[in-house]
N, CA, C, O and CB atoms as a CASP TS submission, in Angstrom:
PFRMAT TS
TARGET T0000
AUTHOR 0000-0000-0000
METHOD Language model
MODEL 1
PARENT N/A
ATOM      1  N   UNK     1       9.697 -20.399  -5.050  1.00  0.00           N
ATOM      2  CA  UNK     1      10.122 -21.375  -6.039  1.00  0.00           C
ATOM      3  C   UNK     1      11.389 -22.081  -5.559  1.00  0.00           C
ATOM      4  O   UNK     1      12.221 -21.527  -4.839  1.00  0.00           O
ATOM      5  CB  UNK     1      10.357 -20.700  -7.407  1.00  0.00           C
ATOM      6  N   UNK     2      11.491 -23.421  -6.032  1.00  0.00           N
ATOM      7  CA  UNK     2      12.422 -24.085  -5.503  1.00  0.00           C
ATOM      8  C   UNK     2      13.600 -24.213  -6.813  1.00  0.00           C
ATOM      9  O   UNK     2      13.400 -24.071  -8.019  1.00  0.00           O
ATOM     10  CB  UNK     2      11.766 -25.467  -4.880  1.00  0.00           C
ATOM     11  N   UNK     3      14.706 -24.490  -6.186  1.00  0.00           N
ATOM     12  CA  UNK     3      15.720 -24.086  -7.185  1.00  0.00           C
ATOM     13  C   UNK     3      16.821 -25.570  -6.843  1.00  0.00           C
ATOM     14  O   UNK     3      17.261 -25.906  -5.743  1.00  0.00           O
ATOM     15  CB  UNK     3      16.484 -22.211  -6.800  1.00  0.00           C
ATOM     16  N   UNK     4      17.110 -26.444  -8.573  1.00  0.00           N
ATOM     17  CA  UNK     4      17.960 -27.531  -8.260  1.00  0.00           C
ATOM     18  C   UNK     4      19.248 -27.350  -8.627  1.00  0.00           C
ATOM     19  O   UNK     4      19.602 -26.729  -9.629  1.00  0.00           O
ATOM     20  CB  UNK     4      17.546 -28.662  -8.788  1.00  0.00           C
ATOM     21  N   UNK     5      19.947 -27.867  -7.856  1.00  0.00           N
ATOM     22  CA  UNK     5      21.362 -28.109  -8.476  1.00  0.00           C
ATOM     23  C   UNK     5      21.705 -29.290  -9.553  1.00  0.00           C
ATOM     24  O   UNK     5      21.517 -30.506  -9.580  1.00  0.00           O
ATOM     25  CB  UNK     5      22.257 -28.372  -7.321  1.00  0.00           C
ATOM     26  N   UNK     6      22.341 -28.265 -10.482  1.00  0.00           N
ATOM     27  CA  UNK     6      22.109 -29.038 -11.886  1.00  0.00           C
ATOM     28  C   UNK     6      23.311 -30.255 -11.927  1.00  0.00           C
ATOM     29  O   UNK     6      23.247 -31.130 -12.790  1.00  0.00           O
ATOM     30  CB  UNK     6      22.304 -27.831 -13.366  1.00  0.00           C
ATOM     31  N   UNK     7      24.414 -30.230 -10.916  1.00  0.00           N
ATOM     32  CA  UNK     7      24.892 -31.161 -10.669  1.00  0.00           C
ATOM     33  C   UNK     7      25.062 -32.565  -9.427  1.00  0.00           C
ATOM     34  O   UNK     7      25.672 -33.622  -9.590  1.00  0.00           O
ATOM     35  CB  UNK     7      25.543 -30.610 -10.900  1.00  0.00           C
ATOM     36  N   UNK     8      24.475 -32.209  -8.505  1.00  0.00           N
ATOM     37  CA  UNK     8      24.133 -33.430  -7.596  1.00  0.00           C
ATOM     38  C   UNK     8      22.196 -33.819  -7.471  1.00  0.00           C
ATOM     39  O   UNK     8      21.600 -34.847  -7.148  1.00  0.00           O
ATOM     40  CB  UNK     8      24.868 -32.914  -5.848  1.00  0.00           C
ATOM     41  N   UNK     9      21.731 -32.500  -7.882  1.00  0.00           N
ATOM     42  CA  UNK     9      20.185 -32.473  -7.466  1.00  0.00           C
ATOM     43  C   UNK     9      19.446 -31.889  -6.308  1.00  0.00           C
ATOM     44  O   UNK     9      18.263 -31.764  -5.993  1.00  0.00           O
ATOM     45  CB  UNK     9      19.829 -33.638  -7.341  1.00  0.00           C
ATOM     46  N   UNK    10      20.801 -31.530  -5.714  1.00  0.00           N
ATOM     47  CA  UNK    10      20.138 -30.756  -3.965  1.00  0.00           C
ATOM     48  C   UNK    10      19.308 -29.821  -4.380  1.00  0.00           C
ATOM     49  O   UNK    10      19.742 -29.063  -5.248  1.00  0.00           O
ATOM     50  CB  UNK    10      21.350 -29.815  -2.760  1.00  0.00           C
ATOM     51  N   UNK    11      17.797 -29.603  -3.844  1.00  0.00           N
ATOM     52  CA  UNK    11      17.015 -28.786  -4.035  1.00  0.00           C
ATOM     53  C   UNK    11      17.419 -27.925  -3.295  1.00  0.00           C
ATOM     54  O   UNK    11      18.001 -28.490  -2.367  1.00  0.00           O
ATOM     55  CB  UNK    11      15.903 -29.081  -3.960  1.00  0.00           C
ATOM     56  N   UNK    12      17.452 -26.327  -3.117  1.00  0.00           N
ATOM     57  CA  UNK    12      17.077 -25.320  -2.217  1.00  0.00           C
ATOM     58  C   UNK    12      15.749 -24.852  -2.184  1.00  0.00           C
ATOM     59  O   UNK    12      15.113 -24.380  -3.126  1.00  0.00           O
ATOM     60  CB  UNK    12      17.807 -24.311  -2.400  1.00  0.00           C
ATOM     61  N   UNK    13      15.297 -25.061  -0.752  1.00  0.00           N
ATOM     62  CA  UNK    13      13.886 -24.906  -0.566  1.00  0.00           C
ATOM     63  C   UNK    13      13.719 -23.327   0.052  1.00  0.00           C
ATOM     64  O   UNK    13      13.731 -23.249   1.281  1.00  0.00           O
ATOM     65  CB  UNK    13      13.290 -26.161   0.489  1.00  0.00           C
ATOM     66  N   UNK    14      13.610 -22.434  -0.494  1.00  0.00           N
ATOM     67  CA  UNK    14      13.593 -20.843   0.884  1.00  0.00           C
ATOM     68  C   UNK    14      12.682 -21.303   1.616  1.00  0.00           C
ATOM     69  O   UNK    14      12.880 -20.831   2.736  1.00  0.00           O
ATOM     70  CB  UNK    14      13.028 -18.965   0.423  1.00  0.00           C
ATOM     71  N   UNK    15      11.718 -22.011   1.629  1.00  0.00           N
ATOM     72  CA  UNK    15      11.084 -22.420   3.331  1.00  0.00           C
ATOM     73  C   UNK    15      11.777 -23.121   4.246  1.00  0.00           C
ATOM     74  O   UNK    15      11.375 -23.494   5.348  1.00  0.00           O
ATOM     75  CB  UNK    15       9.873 -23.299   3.379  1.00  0.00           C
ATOM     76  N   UNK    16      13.171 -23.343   3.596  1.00  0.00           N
ATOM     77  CA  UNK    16      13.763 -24.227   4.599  1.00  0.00           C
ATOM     78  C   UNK    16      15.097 -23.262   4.603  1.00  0.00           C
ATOM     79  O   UNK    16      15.625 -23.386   5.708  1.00  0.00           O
ATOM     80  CB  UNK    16      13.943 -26.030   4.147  1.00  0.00           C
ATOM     81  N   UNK    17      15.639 -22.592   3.996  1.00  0.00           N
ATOM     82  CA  UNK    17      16.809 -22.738   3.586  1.00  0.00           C
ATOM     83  C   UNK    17      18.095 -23.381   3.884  1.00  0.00           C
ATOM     84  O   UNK    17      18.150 -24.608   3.806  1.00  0.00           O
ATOM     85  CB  UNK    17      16.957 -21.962   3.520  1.00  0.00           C
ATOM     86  N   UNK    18      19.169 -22.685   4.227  1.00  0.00           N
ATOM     87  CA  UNK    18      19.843 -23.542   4.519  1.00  0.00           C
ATOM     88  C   UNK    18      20.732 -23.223   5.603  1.00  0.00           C
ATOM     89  O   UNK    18      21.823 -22.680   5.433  1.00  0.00           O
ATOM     90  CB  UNK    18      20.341 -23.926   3.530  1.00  0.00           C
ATOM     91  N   UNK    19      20.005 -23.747   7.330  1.00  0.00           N
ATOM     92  CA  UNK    19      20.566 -22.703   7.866  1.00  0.00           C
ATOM     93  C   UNK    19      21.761 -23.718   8.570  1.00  0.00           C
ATOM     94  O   UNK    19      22.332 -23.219   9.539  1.00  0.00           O
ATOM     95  CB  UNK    19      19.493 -21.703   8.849  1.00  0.00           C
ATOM     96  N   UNK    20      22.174 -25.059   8.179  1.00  0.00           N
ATOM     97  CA  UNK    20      23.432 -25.089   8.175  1.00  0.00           C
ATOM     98  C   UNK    20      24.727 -24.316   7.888  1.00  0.00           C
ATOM     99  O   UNK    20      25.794 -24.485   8.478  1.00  0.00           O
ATOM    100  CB  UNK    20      23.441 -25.732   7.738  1.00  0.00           C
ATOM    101  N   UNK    21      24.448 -23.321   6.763  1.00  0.00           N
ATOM    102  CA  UNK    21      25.451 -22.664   6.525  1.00  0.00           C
ATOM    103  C   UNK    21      24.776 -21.150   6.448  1.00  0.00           C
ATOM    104  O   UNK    21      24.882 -20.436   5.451  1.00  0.00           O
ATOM    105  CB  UNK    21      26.204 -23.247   5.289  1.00  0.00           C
ATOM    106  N   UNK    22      23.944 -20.707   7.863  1.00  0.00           N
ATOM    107  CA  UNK    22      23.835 -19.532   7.683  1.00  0.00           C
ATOM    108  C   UNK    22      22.630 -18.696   7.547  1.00  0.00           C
ATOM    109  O   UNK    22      22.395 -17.659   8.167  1.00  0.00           O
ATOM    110  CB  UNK    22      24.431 -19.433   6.882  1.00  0.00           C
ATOM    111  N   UNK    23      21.628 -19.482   6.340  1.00  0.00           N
ATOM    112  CA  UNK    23      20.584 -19.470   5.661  1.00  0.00           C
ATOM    113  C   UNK    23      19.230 -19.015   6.247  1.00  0.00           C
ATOM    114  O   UNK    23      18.388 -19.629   5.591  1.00  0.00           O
ATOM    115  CB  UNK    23      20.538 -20.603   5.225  1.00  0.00           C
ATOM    116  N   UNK    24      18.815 -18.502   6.853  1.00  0.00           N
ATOM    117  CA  UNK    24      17.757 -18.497   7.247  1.00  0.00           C
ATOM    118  C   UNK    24      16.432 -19.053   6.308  1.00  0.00           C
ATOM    119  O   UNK    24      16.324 -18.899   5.092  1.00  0.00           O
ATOM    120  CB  UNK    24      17.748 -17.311   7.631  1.00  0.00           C
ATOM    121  N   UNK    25      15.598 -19.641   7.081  1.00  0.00           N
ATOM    122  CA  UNK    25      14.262 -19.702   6.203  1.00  0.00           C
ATOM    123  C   UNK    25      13.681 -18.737   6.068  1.00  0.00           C
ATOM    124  O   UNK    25      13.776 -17.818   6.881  1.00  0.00           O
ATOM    125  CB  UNK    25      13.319 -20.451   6.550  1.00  0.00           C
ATOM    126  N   UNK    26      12.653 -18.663   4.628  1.00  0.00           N
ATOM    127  CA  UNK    26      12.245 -17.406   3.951  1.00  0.00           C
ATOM    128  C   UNK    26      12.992 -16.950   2.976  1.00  0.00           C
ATOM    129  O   UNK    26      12.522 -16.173   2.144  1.00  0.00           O
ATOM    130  CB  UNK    26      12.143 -16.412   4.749  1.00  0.00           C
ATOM    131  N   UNK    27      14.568 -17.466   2.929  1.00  0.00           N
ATOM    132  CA  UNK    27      15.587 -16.358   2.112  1.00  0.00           C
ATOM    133  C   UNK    27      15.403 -16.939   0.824  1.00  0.00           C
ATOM    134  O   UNK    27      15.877 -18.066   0.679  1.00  0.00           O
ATOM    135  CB  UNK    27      17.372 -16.267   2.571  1.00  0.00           C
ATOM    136  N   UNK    28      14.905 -16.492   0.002  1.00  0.00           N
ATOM    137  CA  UNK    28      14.522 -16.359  -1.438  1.00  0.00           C
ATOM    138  C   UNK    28      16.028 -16.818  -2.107  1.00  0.00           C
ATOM    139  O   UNK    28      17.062 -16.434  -1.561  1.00  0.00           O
ATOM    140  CB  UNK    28      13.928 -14.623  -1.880  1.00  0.00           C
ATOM    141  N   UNK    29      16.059 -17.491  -3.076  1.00  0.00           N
ATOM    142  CA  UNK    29      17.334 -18.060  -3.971  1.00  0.00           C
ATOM    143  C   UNK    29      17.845 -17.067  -4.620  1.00  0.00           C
ATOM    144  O   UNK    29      19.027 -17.113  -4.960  1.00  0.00           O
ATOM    145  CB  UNK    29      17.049 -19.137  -5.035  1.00  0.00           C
ATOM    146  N   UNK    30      16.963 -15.869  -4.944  1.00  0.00           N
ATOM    147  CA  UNK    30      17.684 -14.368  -5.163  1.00  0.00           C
ATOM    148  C   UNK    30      18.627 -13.706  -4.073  1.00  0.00           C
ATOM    149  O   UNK    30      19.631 -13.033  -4.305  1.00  0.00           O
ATOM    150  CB  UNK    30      16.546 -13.296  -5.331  1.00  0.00           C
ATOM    151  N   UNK    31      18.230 -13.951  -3.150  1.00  0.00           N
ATOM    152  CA  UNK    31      18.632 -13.353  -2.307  1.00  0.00           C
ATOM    153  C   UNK    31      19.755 -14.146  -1.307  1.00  0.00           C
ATOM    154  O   UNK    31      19.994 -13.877  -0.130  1.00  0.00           O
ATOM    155  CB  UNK    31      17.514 -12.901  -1.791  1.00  0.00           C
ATOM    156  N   UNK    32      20.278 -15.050  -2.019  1.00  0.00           N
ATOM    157  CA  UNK    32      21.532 -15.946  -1.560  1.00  0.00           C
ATOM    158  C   UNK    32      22.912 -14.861  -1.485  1.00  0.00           C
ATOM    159  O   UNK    32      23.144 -14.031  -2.365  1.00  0.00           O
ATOM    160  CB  UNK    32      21.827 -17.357  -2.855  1.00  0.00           C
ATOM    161  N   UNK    33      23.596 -15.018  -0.489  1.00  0.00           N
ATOM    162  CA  UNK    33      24.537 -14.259  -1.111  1.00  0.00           C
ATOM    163  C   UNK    33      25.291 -14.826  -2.263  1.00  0.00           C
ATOM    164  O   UNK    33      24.944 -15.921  -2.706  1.00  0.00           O
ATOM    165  CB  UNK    33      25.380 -13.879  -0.196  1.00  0.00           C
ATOM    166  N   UNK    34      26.285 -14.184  -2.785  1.00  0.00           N
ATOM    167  CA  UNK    34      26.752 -14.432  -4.158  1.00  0.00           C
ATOM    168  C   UNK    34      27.867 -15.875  -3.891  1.00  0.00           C
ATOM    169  O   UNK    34      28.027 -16.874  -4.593  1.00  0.00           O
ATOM    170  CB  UNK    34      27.606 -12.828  -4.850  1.00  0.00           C
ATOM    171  N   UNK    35      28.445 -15.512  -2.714  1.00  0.00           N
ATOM    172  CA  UNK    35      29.380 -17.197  -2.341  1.00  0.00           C
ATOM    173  C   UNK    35      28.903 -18.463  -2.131  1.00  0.00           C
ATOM    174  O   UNK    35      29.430 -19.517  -2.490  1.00  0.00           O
ATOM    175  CB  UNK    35      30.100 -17.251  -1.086  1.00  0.00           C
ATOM    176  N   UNK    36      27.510 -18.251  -1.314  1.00  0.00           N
ATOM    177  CA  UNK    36      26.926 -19.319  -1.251  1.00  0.00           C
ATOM    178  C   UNK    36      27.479 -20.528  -2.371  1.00  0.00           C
ATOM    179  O   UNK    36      27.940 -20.354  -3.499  1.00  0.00           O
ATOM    180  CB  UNK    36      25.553 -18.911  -1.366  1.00  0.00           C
ATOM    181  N   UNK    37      27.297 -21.558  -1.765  1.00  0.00           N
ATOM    182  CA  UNK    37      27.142 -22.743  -2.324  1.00  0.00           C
ATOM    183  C   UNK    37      26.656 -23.600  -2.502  1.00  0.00           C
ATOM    184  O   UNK    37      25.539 -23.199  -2.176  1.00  0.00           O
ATOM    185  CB  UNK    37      27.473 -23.096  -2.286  1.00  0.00           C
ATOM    186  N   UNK    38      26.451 -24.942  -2.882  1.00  0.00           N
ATOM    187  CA  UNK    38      25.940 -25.755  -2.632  1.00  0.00           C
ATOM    188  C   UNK    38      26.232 -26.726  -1.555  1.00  0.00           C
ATOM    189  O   UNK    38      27.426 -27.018  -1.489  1.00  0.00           O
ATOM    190  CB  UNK    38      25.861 -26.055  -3.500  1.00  0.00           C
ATOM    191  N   UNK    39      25.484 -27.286  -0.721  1.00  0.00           N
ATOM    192  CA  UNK    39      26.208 -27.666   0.836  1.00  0.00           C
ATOM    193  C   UNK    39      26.167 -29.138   0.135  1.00  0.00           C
ATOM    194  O   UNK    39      26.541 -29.920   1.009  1.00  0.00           O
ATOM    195  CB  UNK    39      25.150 -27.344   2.730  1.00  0.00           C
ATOM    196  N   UNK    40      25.927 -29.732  -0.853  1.00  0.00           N
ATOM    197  CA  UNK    40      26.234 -31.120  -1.226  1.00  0.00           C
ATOM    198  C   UNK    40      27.820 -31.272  -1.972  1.00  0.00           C
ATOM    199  O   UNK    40      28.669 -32.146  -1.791  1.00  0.00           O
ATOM    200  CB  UNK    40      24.981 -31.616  -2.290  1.00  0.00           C
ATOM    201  N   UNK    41      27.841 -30.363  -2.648  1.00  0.00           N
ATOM    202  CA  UNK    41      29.177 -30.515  -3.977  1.00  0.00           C
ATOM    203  C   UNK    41      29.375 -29.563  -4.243  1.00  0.00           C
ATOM    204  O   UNK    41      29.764 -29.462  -5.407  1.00  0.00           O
ATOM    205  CB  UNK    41      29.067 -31.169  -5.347  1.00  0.00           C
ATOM    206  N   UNK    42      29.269 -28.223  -3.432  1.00  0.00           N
ATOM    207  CA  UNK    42      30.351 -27.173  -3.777  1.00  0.00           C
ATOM    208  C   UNK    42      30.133 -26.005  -4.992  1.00  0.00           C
ATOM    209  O   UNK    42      30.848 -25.012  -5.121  1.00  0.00           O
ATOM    210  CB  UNK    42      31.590 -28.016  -4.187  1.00  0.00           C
ATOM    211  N   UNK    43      29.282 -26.265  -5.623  1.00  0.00           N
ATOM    212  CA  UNK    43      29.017 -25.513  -6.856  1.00  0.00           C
ATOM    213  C   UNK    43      28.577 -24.277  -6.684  1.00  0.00           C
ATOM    214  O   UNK    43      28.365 -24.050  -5.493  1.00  0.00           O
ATOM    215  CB  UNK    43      28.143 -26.097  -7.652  1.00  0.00           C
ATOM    216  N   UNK    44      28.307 -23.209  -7.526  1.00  0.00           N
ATOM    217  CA  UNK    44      27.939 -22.275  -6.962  1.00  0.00           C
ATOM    218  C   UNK    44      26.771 -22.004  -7.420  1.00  0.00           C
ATOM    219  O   UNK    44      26.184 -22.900  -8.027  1.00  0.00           O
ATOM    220  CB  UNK    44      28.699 -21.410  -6.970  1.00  0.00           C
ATOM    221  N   UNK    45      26.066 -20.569  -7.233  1.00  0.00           N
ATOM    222  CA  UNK    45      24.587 -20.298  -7.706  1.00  0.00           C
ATOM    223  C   UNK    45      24.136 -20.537  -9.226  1.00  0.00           C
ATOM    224  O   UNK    45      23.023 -20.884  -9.619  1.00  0.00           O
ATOM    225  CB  UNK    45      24.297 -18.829  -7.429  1.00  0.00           C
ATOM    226  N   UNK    46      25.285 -20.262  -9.978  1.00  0.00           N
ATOM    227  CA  UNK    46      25.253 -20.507 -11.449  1.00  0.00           C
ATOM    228  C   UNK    46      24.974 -21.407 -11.757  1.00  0.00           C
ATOM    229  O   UNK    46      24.207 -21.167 -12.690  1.00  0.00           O
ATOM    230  CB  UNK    46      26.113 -20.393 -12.095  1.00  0.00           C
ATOM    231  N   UNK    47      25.076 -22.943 -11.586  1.00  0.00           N
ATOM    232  CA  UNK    47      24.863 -24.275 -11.575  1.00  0.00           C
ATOM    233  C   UNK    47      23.047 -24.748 -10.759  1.00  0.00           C
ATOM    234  O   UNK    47      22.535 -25.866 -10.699  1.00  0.00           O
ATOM    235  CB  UNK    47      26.353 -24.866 -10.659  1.00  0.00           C
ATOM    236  N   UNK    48      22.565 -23.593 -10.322  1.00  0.00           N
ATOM    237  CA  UNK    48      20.912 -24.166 -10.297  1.00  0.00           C
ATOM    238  C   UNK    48      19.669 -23.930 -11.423  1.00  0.00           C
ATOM    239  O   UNK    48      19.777 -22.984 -12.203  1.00  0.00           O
ATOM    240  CB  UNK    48      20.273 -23.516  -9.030  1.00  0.00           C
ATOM    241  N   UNK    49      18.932 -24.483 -11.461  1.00  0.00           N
ATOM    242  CA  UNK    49      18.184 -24.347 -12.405  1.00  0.00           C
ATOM    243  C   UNK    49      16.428 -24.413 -11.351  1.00  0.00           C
ATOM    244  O   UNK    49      16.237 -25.259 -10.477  1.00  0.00           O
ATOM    245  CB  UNK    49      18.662 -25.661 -13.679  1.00  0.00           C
ATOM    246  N   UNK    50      15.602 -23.555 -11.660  1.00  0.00           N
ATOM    247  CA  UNK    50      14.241 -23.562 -11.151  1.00  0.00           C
ATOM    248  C   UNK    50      13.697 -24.821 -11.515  1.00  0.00           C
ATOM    249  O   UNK    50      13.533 -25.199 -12.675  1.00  0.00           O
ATOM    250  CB  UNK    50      13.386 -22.435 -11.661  1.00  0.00           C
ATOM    251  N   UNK    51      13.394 -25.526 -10.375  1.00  0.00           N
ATOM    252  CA  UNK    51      12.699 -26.668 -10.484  1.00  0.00           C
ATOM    253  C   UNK    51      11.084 -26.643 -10.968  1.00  0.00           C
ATOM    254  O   UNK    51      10.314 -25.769 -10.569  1.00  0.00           O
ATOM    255  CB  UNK    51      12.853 -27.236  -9.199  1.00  0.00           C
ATOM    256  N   UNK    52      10.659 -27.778 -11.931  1.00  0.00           N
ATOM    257  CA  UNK    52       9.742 -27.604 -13.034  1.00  0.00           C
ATOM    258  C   UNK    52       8.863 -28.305 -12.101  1.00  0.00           C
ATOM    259  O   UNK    52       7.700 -28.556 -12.418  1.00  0.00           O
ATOM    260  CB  UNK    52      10.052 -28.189 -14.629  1.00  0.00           C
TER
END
């Protein structure tokens, strides 16, 4: 499942993730570590919402 950021819109895709900062693909949005962020605006995991 893909997961949006409720303030710029950056999707996190785990087939892609995000391995600019680390991310490997496969890594499930559960399984983010807890600092992660958002690589657009900074926000943190609390600020995504499962995309509909």
């Amino acid at each position: 499942m893909k997961y949006v950021c409720d303030v710029c819109g950056y999707v996190y895709d785990p087939a892609v993730g995000d391995p600019d900062n680390g991310v490997a693909p496969g890594t499930a949005f559960e399984d983010l570590p807890e600092d992660w962020v958002c690589p657009l605006c900074s926000v943190g995991k609390d600020s995504f919402s499962p995309e509909e």
